[in-house]
C-alpha positions in Angstrom: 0.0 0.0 0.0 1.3 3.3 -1.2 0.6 6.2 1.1 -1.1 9.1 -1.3 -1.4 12.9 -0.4 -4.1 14.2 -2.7 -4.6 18.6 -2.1 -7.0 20.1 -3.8 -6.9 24.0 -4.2 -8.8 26.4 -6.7 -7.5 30.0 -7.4 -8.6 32.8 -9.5 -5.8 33.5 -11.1 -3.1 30.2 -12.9 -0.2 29.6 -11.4 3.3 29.2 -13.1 6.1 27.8 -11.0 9.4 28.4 -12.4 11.6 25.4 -11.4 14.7 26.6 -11.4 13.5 29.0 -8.8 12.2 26.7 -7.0 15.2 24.9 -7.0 17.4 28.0 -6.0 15.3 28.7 -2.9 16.0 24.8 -2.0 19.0 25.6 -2.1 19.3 27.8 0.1 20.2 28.0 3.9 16.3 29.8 4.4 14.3 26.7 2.8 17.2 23.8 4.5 14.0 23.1 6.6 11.7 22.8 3.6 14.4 21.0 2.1 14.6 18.4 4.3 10.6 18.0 4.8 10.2 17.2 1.3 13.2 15.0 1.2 11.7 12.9 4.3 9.0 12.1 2.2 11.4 11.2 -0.8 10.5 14.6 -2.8 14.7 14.6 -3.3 14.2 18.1 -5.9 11.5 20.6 -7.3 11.1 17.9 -10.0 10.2 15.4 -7.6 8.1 18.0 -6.2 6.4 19.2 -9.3 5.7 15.5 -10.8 3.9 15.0 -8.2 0.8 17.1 -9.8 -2.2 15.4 -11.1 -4.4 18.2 -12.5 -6.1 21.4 -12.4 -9.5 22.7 -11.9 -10.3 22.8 -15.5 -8.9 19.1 -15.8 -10.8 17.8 -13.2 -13.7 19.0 -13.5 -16.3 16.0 -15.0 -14.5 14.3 -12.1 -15.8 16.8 -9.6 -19.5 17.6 -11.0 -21.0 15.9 -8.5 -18.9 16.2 -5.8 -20.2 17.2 -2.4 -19.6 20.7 -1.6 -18.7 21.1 2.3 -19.3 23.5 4.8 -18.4 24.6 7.8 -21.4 24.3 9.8 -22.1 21.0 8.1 -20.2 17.8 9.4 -21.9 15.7 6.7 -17.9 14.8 5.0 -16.4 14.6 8.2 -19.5 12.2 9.2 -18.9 9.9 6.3 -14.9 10.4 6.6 -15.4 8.5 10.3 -17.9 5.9 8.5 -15.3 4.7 6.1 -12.4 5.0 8.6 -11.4 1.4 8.1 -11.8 1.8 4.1 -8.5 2.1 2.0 -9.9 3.4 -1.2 -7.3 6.2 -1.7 -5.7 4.8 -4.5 -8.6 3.8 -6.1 -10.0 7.4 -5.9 -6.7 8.7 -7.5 -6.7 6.4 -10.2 -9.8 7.7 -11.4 -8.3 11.1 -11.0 -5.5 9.7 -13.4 -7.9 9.2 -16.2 -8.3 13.0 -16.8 -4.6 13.3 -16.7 -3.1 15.7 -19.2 0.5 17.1 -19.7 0.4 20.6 -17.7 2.0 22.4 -20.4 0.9 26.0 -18.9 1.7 25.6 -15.1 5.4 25.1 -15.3 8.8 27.1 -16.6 11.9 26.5 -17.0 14.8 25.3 -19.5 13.4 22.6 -22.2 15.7 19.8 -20.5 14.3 21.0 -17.0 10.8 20.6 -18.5 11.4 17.6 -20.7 13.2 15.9 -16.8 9.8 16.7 -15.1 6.9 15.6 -17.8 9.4 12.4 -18.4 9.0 11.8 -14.6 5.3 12.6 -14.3 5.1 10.5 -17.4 6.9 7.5 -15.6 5.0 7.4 -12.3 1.9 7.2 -15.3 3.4 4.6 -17.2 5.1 1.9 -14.7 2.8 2.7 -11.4 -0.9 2.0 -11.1 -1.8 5.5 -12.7 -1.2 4.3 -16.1 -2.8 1.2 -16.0 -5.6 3.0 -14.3 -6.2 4.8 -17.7 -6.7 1.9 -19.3 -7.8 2.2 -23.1 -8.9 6.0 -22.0 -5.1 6.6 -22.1 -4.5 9.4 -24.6 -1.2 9.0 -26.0 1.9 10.3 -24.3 3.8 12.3 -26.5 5.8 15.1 -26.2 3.8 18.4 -26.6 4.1 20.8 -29.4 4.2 24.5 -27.3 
């Protein structure tokens, strides 16, 4: 069993993460603490980091249609969370995430072999973890973009 971290966030502007940035301020003596936090969970570089997207709003949204929407007065989610405390369907839920997976050609910058390094490892986790299989004949072909 492969322990899974799944965050989902909305914003109203995109986001664009530079990773050489990002690998600067690792770097550094001010994000050693970061540093070593990510690397404790075996996120060894921003690449590691990065790959570890699924989607965006946009991407996921069939997935989400019917999704429960919760509030904070209403413990309905935290409810059903208790009911299906002994239930380990986390990586069945992001497998189905995995089908909507596209190559997030917006989100990131950076050099071509810093991009072509982190779609390659998204790419991998796809192709030789469960993801990929997960996709199934859904699987839209994984080649490298054109922008």
């Amino acid at each position: 069993m492969h322990a899974r971290f799944v965050a989902l966030a909305d914003e109203l502007t995109p986001p664009s993460f530079d990773i050489a940035l990002m690998e600067a301020r690792l770097a550094s003596n001010e994000y050693r603490q970061v540093k070593r936090s990510l690397y404790d969970v075996n996120l060894d570089s921003a690449t590691d980091l990065f790959a570890s997207y699924t989607a965006d709003r946009k991407t996921l949204e069939p997935w989400l249609k019917d999704a429960a929407i919760n509030h904070d007065r209403d413990l309905r989610l935290q409810y059903l969370a208790g009911l299906a405390l002994n239930h380990a369907e986390e990586d069945t839920i992001y497998h189905e995430m995995l089908i909507y997976w596209t190559r997030p050609t917006a989100l990131f910058r950076g050099s071509p072999s810093q991009l072509d390094a982190l779609y390659a490892s998204m790419e991998a986790t796809l192709e030789g973890g469960p993801g990929r299989r997960a996709l199934g004949s859904t699987a839209k072909p994984l080649t490298p973009s054109t922008d």
